[in-house]
C-alpha positions as CSV (number, residue, x, y, z in Angstrom):
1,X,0.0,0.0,0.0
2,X,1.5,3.4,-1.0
3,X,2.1,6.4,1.5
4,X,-0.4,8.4,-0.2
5,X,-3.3,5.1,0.7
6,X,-2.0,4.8,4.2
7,X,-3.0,8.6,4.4
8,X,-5.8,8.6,2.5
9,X,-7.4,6.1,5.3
10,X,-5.9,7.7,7.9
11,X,-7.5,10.9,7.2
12,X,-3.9,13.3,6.9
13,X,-3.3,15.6,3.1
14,X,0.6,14.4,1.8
15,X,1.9,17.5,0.4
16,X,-1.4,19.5,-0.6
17,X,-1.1,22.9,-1.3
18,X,-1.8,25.1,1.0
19,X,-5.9,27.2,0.3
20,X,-5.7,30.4,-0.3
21,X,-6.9,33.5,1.9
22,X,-10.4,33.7,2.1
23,X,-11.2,30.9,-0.2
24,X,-13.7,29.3,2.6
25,X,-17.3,28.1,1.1
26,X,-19.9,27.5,3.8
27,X,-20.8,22.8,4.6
28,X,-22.8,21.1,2.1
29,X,-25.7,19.6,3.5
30,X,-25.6,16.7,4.9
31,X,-28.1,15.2,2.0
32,X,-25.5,15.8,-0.5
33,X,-22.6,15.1,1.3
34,X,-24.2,11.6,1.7
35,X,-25.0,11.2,-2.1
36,X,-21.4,12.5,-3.2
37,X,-20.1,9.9,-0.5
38,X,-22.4,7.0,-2.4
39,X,-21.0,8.1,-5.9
40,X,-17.1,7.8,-4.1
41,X,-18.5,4.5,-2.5
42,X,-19.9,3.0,-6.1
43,X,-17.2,3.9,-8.1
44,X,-14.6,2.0,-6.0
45,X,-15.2,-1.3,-6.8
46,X,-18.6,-1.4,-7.3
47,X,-18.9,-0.8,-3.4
48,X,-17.7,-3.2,-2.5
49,X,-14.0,-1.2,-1.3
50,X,-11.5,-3.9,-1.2
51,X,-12.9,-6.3,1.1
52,X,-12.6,-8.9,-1.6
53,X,-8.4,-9.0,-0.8
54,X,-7.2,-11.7,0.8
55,X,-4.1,-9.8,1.4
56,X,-3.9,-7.9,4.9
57,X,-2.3,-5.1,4.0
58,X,-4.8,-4.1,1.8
59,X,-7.4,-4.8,4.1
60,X,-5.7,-2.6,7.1
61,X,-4.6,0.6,4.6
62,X,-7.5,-0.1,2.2
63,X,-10.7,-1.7,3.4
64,X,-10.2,-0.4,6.9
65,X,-11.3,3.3,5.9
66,X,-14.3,2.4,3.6
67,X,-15.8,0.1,6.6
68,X,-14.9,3.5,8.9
69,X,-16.6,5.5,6.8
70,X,-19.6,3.7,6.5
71,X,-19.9,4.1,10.3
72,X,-19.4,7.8,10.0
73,X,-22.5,7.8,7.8
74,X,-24.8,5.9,10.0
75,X,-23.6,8.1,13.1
76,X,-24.5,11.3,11.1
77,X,-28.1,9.7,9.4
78,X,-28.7,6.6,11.9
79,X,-29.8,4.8,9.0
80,X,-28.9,1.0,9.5
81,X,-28.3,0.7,5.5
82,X,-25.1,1.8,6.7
83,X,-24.9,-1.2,9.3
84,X,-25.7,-3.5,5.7
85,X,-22.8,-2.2,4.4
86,X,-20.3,-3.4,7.4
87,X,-21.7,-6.7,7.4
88,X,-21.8,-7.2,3.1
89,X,-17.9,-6.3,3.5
90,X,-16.8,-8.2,7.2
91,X,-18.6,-11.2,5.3
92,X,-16.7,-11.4,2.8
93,X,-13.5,-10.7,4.8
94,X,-14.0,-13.2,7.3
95,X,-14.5,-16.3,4.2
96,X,-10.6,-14.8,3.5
97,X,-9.2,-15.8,6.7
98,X,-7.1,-18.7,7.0
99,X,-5.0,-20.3,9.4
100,X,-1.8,-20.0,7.3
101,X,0.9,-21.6,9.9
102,X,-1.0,-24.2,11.0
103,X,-1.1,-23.0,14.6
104,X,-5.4,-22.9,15.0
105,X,-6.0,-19.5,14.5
106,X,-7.4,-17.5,11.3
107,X,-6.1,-13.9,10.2
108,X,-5.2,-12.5,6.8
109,X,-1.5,-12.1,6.1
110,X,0.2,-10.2,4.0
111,X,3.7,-10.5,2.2
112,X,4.4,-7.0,1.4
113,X,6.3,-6.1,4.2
114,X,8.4,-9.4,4.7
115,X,12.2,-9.6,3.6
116,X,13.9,-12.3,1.7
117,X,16.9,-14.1,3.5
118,X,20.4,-15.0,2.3
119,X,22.7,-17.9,3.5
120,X,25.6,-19.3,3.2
121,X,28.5,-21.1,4.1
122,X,31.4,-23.5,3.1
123,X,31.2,-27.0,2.7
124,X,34.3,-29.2,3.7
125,X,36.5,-27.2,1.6
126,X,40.4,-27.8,1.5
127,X,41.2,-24.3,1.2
128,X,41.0,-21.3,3.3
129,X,38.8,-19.5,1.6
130,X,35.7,-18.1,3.6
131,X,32.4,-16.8,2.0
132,X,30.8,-13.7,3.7
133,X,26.9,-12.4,2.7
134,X,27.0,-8.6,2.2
135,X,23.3,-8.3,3.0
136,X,22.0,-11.2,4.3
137,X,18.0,-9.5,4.6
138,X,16.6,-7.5,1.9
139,X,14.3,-5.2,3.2
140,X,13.5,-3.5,0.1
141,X,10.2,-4.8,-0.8
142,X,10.9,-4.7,-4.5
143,X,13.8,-6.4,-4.3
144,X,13.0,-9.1,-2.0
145,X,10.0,-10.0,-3.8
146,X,12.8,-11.7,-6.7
147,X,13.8,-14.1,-4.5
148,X,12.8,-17.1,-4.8
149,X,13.9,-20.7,-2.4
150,X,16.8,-21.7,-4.3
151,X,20.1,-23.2,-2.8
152,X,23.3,-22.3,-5.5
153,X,26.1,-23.6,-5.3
154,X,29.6,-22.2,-6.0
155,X,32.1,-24.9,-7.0
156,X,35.7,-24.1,-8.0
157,X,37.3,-25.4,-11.2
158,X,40.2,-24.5,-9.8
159,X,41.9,-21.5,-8.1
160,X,41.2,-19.3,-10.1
161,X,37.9,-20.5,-11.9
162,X,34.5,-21.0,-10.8
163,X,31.1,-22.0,-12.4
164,X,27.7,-21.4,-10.6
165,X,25.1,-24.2,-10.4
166,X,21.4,-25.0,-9.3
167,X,21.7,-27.3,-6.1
168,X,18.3,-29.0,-6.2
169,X,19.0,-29.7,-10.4
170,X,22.8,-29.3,-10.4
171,X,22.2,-27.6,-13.9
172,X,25.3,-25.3,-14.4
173,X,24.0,-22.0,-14.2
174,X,27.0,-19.8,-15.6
175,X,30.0,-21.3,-15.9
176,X,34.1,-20.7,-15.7
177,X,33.6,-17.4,-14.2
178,X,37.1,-16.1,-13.1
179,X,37.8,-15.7,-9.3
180,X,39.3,-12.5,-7.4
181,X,39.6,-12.4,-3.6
182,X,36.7,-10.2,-2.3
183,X,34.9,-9.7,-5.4
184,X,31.5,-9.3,-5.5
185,X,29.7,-12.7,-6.8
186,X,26.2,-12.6,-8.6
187,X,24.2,-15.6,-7.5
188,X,20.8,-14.3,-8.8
189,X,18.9,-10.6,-8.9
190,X,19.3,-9.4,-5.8
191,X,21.2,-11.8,-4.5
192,X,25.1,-11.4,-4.0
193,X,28.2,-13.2,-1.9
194,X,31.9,-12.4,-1.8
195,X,34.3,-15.1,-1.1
196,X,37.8,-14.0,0.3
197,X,41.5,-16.1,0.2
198,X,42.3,-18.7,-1.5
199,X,40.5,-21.6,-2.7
200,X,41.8,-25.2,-4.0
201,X,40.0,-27.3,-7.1
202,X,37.3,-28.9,-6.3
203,X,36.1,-26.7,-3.0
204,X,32.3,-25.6,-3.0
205,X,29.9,-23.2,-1.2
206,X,26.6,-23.1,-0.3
207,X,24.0,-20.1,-0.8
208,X,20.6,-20.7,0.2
209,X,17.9,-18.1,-0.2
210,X,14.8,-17.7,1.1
211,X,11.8,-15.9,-0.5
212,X,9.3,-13.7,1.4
213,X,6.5,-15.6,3.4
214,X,3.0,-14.6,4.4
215,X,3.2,-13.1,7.8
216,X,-0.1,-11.7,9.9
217,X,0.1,-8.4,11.3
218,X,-1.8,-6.9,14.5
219,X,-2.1,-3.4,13.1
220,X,-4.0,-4.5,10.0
221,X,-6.8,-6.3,12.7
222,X,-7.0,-3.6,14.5
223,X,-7.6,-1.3,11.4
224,X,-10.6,-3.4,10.7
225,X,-11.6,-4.4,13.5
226,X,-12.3,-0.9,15.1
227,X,-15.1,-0.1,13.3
228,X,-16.6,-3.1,13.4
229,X,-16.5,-3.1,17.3
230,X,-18.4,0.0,17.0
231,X,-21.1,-1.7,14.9
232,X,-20.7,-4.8,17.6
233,X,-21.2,-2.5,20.7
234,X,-24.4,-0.6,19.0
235,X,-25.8,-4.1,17.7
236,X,-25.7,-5.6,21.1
237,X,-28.1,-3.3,22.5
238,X,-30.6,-4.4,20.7
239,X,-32.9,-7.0,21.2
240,X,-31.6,-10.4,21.5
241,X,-33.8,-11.6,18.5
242,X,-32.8,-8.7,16.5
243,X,-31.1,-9.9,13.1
244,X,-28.1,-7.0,13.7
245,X,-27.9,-8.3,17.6
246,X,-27.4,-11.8,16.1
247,X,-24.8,-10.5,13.5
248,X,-22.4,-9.0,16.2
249,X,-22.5,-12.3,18.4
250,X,-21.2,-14.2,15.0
251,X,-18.9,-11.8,14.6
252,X,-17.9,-11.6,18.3
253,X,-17.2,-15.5,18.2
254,X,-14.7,-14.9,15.3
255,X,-13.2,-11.8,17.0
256,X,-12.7,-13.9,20.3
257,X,-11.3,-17.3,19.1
258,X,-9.1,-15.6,16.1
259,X,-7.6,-12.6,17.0
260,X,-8.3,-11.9,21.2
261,X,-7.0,-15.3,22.0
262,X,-5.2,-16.0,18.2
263,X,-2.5,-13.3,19.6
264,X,-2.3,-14.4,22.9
265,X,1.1,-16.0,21.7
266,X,2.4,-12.6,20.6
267,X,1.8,-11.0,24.2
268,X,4.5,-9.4,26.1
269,X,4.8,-7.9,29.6
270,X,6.8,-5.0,30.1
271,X,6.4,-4.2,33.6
272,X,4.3,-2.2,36.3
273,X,0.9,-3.5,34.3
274,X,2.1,-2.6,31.1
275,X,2.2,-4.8,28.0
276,X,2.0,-4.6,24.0
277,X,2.1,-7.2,21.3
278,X,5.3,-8.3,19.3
279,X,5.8,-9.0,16.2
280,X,5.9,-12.8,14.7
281,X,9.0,-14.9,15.2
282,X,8.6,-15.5,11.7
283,X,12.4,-15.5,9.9
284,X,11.7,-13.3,7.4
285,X,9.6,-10.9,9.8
286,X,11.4,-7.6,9.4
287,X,12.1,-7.4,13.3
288,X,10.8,-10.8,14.2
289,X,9.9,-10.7,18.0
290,X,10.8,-6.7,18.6
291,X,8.0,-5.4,20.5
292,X,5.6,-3.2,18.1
293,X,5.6,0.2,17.0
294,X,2.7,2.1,19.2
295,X,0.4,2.7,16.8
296,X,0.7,-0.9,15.4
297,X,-0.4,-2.6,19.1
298,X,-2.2,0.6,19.3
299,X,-4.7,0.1,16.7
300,X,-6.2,-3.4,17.9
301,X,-5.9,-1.7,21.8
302,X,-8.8,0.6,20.2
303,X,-10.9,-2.3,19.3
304,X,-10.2,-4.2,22.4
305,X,-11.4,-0.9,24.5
306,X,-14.7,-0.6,22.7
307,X,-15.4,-4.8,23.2
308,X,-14.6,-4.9,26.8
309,X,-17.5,-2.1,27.3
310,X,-19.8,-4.1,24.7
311,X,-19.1,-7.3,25.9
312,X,-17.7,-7.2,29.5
313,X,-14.7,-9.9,28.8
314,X,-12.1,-9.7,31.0
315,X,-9.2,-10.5,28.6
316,X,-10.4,-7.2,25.8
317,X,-10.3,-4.9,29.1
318,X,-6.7,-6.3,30.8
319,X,-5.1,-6.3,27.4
320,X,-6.2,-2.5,26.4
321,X,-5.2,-1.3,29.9
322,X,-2.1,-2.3,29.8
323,X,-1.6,-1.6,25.9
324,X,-2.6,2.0,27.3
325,X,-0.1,1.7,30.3
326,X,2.2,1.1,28.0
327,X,2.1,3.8,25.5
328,X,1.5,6.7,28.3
329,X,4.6,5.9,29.9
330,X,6.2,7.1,26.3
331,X,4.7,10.6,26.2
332,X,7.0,13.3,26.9
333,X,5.1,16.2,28.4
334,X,6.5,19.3,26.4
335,X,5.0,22.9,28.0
336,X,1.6,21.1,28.6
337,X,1.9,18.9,25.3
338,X,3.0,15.4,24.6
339,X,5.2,14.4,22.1
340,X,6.2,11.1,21.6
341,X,8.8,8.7,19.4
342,X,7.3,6.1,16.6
343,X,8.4,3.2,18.7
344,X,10.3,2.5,22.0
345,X,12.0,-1.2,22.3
346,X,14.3,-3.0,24.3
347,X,17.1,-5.3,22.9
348,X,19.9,-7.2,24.3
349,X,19.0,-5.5,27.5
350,X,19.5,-1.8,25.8
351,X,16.4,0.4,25.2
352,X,16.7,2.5,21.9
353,X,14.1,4.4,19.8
354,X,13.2,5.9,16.9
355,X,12.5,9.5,15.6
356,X,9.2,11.2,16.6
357,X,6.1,10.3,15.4
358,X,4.3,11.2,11.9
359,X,1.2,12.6,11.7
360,X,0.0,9.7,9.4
361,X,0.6,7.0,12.0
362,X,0.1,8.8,15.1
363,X,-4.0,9.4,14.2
364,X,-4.1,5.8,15.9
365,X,-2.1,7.1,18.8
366,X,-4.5,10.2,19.3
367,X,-7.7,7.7,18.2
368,X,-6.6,5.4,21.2
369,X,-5.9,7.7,23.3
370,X,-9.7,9.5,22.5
371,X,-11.3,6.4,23.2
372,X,-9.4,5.4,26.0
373,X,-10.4,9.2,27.7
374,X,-13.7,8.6,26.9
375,X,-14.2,5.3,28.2
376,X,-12.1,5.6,31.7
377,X,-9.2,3.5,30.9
378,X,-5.9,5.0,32.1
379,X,-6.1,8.3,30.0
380,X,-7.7,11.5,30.6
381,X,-9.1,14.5,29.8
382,X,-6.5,16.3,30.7
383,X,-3.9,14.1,28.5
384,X,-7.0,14.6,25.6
385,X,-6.0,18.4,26.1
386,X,-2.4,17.4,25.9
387,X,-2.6,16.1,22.6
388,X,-5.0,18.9,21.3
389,X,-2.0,21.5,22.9
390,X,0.5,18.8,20.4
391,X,-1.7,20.0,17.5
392,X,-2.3,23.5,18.1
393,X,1.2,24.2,19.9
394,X,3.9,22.3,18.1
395,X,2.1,20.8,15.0
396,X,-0.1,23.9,13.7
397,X,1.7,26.5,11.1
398,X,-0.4,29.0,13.1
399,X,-2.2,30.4,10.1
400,X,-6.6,30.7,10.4
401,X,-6.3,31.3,6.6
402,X,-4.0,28.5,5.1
403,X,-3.8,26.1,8.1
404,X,-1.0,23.4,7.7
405,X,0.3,21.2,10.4
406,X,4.1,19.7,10.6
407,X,5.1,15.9,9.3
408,X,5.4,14.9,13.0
409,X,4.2,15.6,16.2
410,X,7.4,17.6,17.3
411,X,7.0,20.2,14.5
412,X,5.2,22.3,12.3
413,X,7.2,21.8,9.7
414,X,5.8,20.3,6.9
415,X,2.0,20.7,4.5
416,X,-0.5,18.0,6.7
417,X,-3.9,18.0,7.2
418,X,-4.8,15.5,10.1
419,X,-8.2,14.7,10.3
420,X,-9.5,11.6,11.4
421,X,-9.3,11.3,14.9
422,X,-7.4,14.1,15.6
423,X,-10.7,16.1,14.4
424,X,-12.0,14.7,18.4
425,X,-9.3,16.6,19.4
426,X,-11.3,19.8,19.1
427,X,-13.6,18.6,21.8
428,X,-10.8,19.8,24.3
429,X,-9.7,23.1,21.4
430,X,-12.2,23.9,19.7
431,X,-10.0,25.8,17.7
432,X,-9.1,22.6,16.1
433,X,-12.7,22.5,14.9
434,X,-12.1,25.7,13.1
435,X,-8.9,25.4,11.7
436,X,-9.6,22.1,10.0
437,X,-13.3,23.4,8.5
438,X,-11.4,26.2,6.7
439,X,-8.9,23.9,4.9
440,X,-11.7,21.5,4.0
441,X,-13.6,24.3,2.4
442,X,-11.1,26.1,1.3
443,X,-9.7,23.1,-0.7
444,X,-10.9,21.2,-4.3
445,X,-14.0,19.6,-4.2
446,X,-12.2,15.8,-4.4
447,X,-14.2,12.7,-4.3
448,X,-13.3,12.0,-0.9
449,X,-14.3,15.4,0.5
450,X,-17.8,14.1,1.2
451,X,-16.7,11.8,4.1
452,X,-14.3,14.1,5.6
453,X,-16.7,16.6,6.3
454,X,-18.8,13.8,7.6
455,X,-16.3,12.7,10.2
456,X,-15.9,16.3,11.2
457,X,-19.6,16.9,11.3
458,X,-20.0,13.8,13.5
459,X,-16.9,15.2,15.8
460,X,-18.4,18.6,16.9
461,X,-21.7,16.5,17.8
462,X,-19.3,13.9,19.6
463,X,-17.9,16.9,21.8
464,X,-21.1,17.9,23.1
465,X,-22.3,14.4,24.5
């Protein structure tokens, strides 16, 4: 999924210019935002967004948003049409889920963020050469994805000479290529060795490489999963024999055996309550085991909050607690506002980090932390006003006319326009309210306008419950 997707469902303008002075047009009613919103929502596949994917990552970056905005719909119309939609898409999403490693639990994976992995070593050589893997993981997405499972093999003619051959066929691949000590050695695209001293006839090494697998990740759940628990938690108020009450308890039985105990493997205590979710073991994982960014364990601690109110289970309200124990102790408090890195680890006993937080990724941090405020659970209002001083303090250009805010929550450099859930923020400013309804209206009328106004319509009512 490309940066300018990932925004596009996380509600924040890449590089938009800024609007002019006075430019400002007064909301559309809400009758035609909602009929601009069904033109957007037909002309992406049909409407039917991209729940038919298997793949995970187009679910999280993709599907997530469309399932969010039919939500934001219902909330502003309380028509249950909107409800239909949810369940038409989590229907079809649910048939993609499989239980890839074998280990009893369904999710939908994804290979576009694994690596491909390269091996080798010497076999029972007379010489002294050694062999040596330059890059032994290929992050590079592009790259990685021309690896295949192969094993090579490098066999020397004589000291001088070598020829390259396919170890499973032992079909001679290239052959009498000439030797030099610490050369770089082709084995296939992407894939390179250099082999160092000197070699006798007849010696042989070994490359082995491993293509990119299908890995699950907890951030694309949690993308989907959110709104869903919203439609779960209004469904189960109904009456038991209601058709949309009996909907959320099929989808709760998923939810519960798949993903609330299906990541109970990938749990992790760190201390004093606190907790988060790591990443797979899987080899070609891109930190296999590292704890997880915050808004990756983030977005599913969202989910989790708005299940343990809907349902009262025990495990959705320990885990979101401590998720949320978790990320607070990360906030820096800056002159009243937080600021805070991308992700916080510990390895070999040494913590590290990385740079501040984007915009883009950080909406889940603010959404959490929202929720979390609302709902009682570690955060509170004043930490919600926190965050709103982040966006108005550090993050805002300061202009009423052509309001930009920075690339990261430590600055104001840069041309972003956060919306989704750090719209909620203007419960605690209202100024945020403001700022963001003059560069909506000031901007082009694109086909996604529609549903951003929607979700900052449905914001200022939120503020006043």
């Amino acid at each position: 999924m490309s940066r300018s997707a990932i925004a596009w469902i996380l509600g924040v303008t890449l590089a938009a210019s800024a609007p002019p002075a006075g430019a400002a047009r007064p909301l559309p009613p809400v009758e035609k935002l909602v009929t601009d919103f069904e033109t957007a929502d037909k002309a992406h596949n049909n409407g039917k967004g991209d729940s038919e994917s298997p793949d995970s990552s187009s679910l999280g970056w993709g599907e997530s948003g469309w399932l969010r905005n039919y939500w934001e719909v219902y909330e502003l119309t309380g028509q249950t049409r909107w409800w239909d939609k949810i369940i038409d898409h989590f229907d079809r999403m649910i048939a993609h889920l499989t239980d890839h490693d074998g280990d009893g639990f369904k999710s939908w994976q994804t290979k576009r963020y694994s690596t491909a992995l390269i091996r080798a070593e010497a076999l029972h050589n007379r010489g002294t050469a050694a062999i040596q893997v330059p890059t032994p993981k290929l992050f590079d997405g592009k790259k990685a994805a021309q690896v295949a499972d192969r094993r090579y093999l490098v066999e020397f003619l004589d000291a001088r000479t070598f020829r390259l051959r396919n170890a499973a066929t032992l079909k001679v691949l290239t052959d009498k290529v000439s030797y030099k000590s610490g050369q770089a050695i082709t084995i296939a695209p992407n894939v390179q060795v250099t082999i160092t001293g000197k070699p006798e006839q007849g010696d042989t090494f070994s490359i082995w490489t491993t293509a990119p697998r299908p890995i699950e990740y907890v951030v694309h759940q949690g993308m989907v999963l959110k709104p869903v628990a919203w439609f779960i938690e209004a469904a189960l108020k109904r009456p038991s024999g209601d058709a949309y009450h009996k909907k959320a308890k099929d989808y709760l039985a998923v939810i519960e055996k798949h993903f609330l105990l299906g990541n109970e493997k990938y749990w992790t205590d760190t201390g004093d309550g606190a907790g988060a979710y790591r990443f797979t073991p899987e080899p070609t994982e891109r930190y296999p085991n590292r704890i997880l960014p915050h808004n990756q364990y983030l977005a599913l601690a969202r989910a989790w909050l708005i299940l343990a109110d809907a349902t009262g289970n025990d495990l959705y309200r320990r885990r979101a607690e401590a998720m949320a124990k978790n990320f607070k102790r990360a906030l820096r408090d800056v002159d009243g506002a937080y600021e805070w890195d991308y992700w916080d680890w510990i390895e070999n006993g040494k913590p590290d980090s990385s740079r501040a937080e984007d915009s883009s990724h950080g909406t889940i941090d603010v959404g959490f932390v929202i929720e979390a405020a609302r709902r009682g659970v570690v955060f509170t209002d004043g930490d919600a006003r926190c965050l709103a001083k982040t966006m108005t303090s550090r993050m805002w250009n300061g202009s009423t006319d052509a309001p930009r805010f920075g690339d990261r929550v430590d600055t104001n450099v840069g041309d972003r326009l956060p919306l989704v859930d750090w719209v909620d923020l203007g419960k605690w400013d209202p100024r945020i309210f403001d700022l963001l309804t003059a560069a909506l209206m000031a901007g082009p009328e694109t086909p996604d306008r529609a549903w951003r106004i929607i979700t900052l319509l449905n914001a200022r009512k939120r503020a006043k419950r």
